[in-house]
C-alpha positions in Angstrom: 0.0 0.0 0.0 2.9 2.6 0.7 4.6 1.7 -2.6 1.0 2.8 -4.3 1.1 6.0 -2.3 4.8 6.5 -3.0 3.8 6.0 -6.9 0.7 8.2 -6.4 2.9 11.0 -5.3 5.8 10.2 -8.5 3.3 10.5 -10.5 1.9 13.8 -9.5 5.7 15.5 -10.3 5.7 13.5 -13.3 3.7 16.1 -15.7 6.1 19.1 -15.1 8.6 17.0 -17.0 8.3 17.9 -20.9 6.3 15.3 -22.5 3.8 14.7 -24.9 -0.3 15.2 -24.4 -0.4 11.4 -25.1 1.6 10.5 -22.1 0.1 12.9 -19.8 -3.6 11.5 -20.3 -2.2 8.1 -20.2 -0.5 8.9 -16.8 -3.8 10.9 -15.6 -5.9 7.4 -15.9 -3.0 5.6 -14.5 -3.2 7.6 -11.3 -7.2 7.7 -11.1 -6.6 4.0 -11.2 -4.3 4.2 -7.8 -6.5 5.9 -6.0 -9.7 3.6 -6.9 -7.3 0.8 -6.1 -6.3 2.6 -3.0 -10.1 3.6 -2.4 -11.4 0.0 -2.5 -8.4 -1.2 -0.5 -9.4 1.2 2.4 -13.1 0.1 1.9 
């Protein structure tokens, strides 16, 4: 569970790097993902 969190917050800093749109989106759904996953863990 802390690895997810520890991902959760990489991802977050990930977007100020310069990439493309296409990665960005595709990093967006991967973090909602986490935090559903973390959501229904907590549940």
């Amino acid at each position: 569970l802390q690895a997810l969190l520890t991902t959760r917050e990489t991802l977050v800093g990930l977007p100020l790097l310069p990439t493309p749109p296409t990665d960005l989106a595709a990093l967006d759904a991967l973090g909602r993902l986490l935090l559903e996953t973390l959501a229904a863990a907590r549940s």
